[in-house]
C-alpha positions as CSV (number, residue, x, y, z in Angstrom):
1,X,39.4,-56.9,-32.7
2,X,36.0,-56.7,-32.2
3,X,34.6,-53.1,-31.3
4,X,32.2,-52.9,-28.6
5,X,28.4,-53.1,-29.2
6,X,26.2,-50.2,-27.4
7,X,23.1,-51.7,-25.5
8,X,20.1,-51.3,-27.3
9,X,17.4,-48.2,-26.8
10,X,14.1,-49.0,-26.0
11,X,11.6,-45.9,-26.6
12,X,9.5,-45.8,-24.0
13,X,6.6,-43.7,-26.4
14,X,7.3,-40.4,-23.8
15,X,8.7,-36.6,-25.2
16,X,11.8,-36.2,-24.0
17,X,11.3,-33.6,-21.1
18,X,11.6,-30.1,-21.8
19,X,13.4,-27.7,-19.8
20,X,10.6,-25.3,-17.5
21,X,10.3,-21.9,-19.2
22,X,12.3,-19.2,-17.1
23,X,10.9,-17.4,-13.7
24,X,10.8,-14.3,-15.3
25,X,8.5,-15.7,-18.1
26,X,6.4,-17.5,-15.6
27,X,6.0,-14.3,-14.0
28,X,5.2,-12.1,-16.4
29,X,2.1,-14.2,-17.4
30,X,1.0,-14.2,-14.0
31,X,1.2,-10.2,-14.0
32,X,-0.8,-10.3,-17.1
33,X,-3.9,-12.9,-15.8
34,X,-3.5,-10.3,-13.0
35,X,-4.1,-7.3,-14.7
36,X,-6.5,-9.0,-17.2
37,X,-8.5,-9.9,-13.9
38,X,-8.5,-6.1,-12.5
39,X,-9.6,-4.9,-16.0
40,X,-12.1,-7.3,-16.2
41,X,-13.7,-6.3,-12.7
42,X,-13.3,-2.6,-13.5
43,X,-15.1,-3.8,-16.1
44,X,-18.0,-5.1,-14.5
45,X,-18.1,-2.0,-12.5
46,X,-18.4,0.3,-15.7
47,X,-21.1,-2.1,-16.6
48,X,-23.0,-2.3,-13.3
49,X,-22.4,1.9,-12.9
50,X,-24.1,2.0,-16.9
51,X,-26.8,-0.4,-16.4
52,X,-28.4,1.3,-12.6
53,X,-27.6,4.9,-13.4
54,X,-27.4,5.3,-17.2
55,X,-27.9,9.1,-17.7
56,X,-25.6,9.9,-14.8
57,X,-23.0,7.6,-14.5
58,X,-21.8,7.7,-18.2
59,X,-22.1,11.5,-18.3
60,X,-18.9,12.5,-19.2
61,X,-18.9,15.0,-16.4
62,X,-19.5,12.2,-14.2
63,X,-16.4,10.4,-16.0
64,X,-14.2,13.3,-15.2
65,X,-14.9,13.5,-12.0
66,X,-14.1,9.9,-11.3
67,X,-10.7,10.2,-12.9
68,X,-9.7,13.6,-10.9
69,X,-10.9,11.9,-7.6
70,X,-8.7,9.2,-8.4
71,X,-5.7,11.4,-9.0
72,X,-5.2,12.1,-5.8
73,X,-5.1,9.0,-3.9
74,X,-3.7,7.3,-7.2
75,X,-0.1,9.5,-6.9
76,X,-0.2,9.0,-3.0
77,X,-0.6,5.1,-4.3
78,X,2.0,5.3,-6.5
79,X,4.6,5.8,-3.6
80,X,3.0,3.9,-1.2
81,X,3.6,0.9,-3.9
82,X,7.3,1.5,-4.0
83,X,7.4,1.3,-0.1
84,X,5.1,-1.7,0.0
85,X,7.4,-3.4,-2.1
86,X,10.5,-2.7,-0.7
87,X,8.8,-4.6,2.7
88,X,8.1,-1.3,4.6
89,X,5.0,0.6,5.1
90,X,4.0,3.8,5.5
91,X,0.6,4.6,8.1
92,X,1.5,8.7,7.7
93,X,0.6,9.3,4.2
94,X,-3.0,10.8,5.1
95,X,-1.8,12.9,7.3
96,X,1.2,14.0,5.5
97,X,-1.1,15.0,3.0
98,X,-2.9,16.8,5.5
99,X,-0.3,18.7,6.9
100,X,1.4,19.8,3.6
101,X,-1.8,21.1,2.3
102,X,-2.9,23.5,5.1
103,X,1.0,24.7,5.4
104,X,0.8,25.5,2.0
105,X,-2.5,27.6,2.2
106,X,-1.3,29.8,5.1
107,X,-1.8,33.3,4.9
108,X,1.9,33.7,4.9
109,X,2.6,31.0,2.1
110,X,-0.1,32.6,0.1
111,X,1.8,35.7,-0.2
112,X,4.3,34.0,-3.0
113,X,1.8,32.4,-5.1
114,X,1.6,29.7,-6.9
115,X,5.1,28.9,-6.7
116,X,4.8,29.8,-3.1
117,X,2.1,27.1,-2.7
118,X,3.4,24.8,-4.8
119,X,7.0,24.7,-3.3
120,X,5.5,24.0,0.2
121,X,3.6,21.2,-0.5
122,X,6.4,19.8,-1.8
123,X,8.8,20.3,0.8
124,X,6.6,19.4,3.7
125,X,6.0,16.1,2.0
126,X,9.4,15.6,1.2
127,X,10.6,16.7,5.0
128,X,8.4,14.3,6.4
129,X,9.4,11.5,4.4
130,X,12.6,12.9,5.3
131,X,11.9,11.3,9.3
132,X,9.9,8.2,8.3
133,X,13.4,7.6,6.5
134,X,16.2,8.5,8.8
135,X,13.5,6.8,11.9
136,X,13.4,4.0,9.9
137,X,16.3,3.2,7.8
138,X,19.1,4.8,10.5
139,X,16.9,4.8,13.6
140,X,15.9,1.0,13.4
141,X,12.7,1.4,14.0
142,X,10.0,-0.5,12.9
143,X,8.5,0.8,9.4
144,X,4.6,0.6,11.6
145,X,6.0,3.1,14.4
146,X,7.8,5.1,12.9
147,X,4.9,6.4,10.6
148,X,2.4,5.7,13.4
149,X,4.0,8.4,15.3
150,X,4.3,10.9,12.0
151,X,0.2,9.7,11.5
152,X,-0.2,11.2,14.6
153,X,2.3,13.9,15.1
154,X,1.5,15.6,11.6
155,X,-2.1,15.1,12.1
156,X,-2.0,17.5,15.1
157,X,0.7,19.9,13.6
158,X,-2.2,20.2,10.8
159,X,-4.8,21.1,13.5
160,X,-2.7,23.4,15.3
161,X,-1.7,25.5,12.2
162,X,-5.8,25.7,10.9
163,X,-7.1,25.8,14.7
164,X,-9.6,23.7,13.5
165,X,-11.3,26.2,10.6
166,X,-10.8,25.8,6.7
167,X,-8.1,27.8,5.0
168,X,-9.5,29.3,1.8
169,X,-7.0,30.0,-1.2
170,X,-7.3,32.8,-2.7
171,X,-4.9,32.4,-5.5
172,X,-6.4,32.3,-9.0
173,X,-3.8,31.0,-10.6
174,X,-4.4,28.0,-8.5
175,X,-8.1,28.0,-8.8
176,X,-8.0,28.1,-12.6
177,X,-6.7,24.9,-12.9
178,X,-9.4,23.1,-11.5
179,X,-11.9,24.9,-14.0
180,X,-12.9,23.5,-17.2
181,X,-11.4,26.0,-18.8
182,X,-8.0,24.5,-18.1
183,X,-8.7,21.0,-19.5
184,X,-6.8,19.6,-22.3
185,X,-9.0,17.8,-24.9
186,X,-11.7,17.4,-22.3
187,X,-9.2,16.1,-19.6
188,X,-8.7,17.5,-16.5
189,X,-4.9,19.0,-15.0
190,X,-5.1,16.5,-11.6
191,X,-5.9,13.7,-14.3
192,X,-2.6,14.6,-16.8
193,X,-0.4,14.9,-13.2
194,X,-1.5,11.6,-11.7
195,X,-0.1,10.1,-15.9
196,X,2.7,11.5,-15.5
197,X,3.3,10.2,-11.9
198,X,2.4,6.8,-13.1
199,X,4.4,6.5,-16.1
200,X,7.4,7.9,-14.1
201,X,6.6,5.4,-11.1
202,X,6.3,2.6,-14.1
203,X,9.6,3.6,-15.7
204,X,11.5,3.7,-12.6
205,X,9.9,0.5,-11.1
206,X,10.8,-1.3,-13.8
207,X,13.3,0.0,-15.9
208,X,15.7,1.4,-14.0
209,X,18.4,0.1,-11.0
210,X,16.8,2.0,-8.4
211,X,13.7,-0.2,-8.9
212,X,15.2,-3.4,-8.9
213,X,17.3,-2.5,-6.0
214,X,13.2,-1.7,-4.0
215,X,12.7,-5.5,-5.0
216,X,16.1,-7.1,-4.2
217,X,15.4,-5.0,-0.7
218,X,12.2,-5.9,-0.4
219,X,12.8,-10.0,-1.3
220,X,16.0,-10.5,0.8
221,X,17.1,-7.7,2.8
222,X,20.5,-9.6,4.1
223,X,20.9,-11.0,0.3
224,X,20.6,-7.4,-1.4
225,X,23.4,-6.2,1.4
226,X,25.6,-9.1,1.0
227,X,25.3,-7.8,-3.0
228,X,26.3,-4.4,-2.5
229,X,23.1,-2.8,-1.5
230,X,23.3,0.5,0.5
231,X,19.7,-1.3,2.0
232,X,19.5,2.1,4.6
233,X,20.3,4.4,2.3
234,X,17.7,2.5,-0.9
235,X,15.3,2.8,2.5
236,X,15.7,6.2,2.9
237,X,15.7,7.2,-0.6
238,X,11.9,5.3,-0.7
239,X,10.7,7.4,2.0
240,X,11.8,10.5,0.8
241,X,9.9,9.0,-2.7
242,X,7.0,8.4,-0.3
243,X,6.7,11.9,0.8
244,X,6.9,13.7,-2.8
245,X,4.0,11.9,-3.7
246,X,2.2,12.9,-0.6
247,X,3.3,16.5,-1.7
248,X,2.3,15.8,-5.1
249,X,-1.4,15.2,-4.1
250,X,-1.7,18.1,-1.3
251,X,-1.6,20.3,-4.1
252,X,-3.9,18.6,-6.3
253,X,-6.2,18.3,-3.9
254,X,-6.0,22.1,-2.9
255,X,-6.9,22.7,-6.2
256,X,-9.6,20.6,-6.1
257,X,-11.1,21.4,-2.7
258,X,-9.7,25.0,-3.4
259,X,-8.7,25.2,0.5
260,X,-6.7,23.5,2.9
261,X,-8.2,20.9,6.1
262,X,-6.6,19.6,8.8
263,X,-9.0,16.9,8.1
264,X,-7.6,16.8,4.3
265,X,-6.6,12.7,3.4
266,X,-8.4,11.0,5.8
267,X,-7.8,6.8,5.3
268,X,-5.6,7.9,2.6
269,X,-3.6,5.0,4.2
270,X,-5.6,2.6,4.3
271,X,-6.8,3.1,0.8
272,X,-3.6,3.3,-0.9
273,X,-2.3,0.3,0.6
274,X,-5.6,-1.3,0.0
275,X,-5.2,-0.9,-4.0
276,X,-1.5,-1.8,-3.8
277,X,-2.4,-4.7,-2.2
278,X,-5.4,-5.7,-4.9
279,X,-3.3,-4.7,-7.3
280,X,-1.0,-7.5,-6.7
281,X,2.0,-5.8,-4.6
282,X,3.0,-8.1,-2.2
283,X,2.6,-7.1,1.5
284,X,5.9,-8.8,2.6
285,X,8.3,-7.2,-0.3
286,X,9.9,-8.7,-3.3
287,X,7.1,-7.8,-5.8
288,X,5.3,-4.9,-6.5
289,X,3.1,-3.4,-9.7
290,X,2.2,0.1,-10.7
291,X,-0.1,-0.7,-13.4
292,X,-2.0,-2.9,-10.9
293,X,-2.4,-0.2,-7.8
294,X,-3.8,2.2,-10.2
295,X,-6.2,-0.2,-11.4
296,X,-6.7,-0.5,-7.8
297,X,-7.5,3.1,-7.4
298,X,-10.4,3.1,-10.3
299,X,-11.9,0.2,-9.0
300,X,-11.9,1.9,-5.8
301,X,-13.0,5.1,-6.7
302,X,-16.1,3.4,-9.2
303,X,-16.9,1.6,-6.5
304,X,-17.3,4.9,-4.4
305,X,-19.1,6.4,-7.5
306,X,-21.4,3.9,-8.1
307,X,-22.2,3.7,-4.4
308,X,-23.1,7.6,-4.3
309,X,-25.4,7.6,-7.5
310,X,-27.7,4.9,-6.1
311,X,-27.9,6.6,-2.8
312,X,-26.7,3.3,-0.6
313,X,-25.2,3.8,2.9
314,X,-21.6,4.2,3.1
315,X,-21.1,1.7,5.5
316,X,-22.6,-1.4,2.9
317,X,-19.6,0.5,0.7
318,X,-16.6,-0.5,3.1
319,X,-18.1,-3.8,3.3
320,X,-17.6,-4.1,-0.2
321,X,-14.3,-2.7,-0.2
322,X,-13.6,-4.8,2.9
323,X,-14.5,-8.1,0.8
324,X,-12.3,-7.5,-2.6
325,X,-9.5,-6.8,0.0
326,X,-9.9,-10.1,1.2
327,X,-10.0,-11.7,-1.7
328,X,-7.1,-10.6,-2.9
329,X,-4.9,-11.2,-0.3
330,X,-6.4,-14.7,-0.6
331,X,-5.6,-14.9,-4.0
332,X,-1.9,-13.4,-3.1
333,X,-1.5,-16.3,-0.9
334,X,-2.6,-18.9,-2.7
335,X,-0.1,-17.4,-6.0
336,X,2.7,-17.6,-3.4
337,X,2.1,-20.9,-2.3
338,X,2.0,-22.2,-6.0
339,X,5.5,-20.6,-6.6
């Protein structure tokens, strides 16, 4: 019996094809050219800043100050991110920021302390992350109202408690830590808070089920549901984030300023969700980067630096601004419509 006879294999010179590397690897390099990108511009920035202003610009006083302006808006950044990323937004964090910081230089609030201080900032940030959440997640309305109406509700609330004049604190315990004195090998308090709040935002981004819930919410809503998502309750939960963070940088920034404004965080909105958004968090949801929005933030805040040691109008500077945000939503596009 004769056994049967295979037809014959021609090699047609051609690799057998290979199997395309995973998303996640795919992604990952992306993230990196990313963040290689914003370190090579705030780069160029540190370079531009060194070569027009020498003396000045790399004073290390100068330095410092850069990094402690960026504290603020870089924590009220860090929460913006994890809204921006679940595929809400959040208009009211100026004026949450606001509010909480003139509350929590009262008279009356005063009267406690640091603590005293310290714990309202906190829980006016927190209480009105509180509303944008429940408005938002249980109220069904849209993430742009809801904090449109806080923007403009805590903006007034703000006026009405100052009247219009600045509250001075008088506490010294607060004061203190925005003298040199109380930097830690050369580094200022607001500057070790704002670490802190980043690694913590990094970690929980990233690491933990709380973050990858913020992305499964933010990619598919009905998906993340459908998988046992509480999507109101994540929702909620990233408001309430939202707020501590505003909170967080009232109280820096009373230390700073040493006093509280009603006209304390003004644009904060627009700039945090302007370095999120350069940064490489995704407007729509789905992906979002911590390391990126505070990279953001410095290249932001250089910019701003730079700007003010050569003396040029303010206006040429959100022109500037204006352009790198539309190149990177360009560039945001364009990554998406490669994927």
């Amino acid at each position: 019996m004769t056994q049967p006879v295979s037809p014959p294999r021609y090699d047609s010179g051609k690799a057998p094809a290979t199997a395309p590397p995973p998303a996640w690897r795919t992604l990952a390099a992306r993230a990196d050219v990313r963040t290689l990108s914003l370190l090579g511009v705030l780069a160029v920035l540190i370079v531009i800043g060194g070569v027009t202003k020498p003396d000045e610009f790399l004073d290390t006083r100068n330095l410092q100050l850069v990094l402690t302006q960026a504290s603020v808006i870089g924590v009220v950044t860090v929460g913006m991110t994890f809204v921006i990323t679940s595929g809400g937004i959040d208009l009211s964090v100026g004026a949450i920021v606001a509010l909480a910081s003139v509350w929590a230089t009262t008279v009356a609030t005063q009267e406690y302390g640091f603590a005293g201080i310290l714990f309202t900032a906190l829980a006016v940030g927190v209480g009105c992350g509180l509303v944008n959440g429940l408005l938002v997640a249980y109220g069904g309305m849209v993430p742009f109202i809801a904090t449109l109406a806080m923007l403009a509700s805590a903006r007034g609330l703000a006026l009405q408690i100052t009247d219009g004049r600045t509250q001075i604190v008088t506490v010294d315990s607060v004061l203190s830590l925005g003298e040199r004195d109380a930097y830690v090998l050369g580094i200022p308090p607001l500057v070790l808070v704002f670490a802190v709040v980043t690694v913590i935002g990094w970690l929980v981004l990233n690491r933990t089920t709380f973050g990858r819930r913020t992305v499964a919410v933010g990619g598919n809503a009905e998906a993340a549901r459908l998988a046992g998502i509480d999507v109101r309750r994540q929702r909620l939960y990233l408001y309430l984030l939202s707020g501590l963070c505003c909170g967080i940088a009232a109280f820096l920034l009373i230390i700073l300023a040493g006093s509280g404004q009603n006209t304390n965080g003004n644009l904060y909105e627009l700039d945090a969700i302007a370095a999120a958004i350069i940064g490489g968090t995704l407007l729509s949801g789905g992906r979002g980067t911590i390391t990126g929005s505070v990279l953001g933030v410095l290249i932001f805040t250089t910019i701003t630096d730079i700007f003010a040691l050569n003396n040029l109008q303010s206006d040429v500077q959100q022109i500037a601004k204006g352009a790198i945000i539309v190149a990177a939503v360009l560039v945001q596009r364009r990554t998406a419509s490669t994927t």
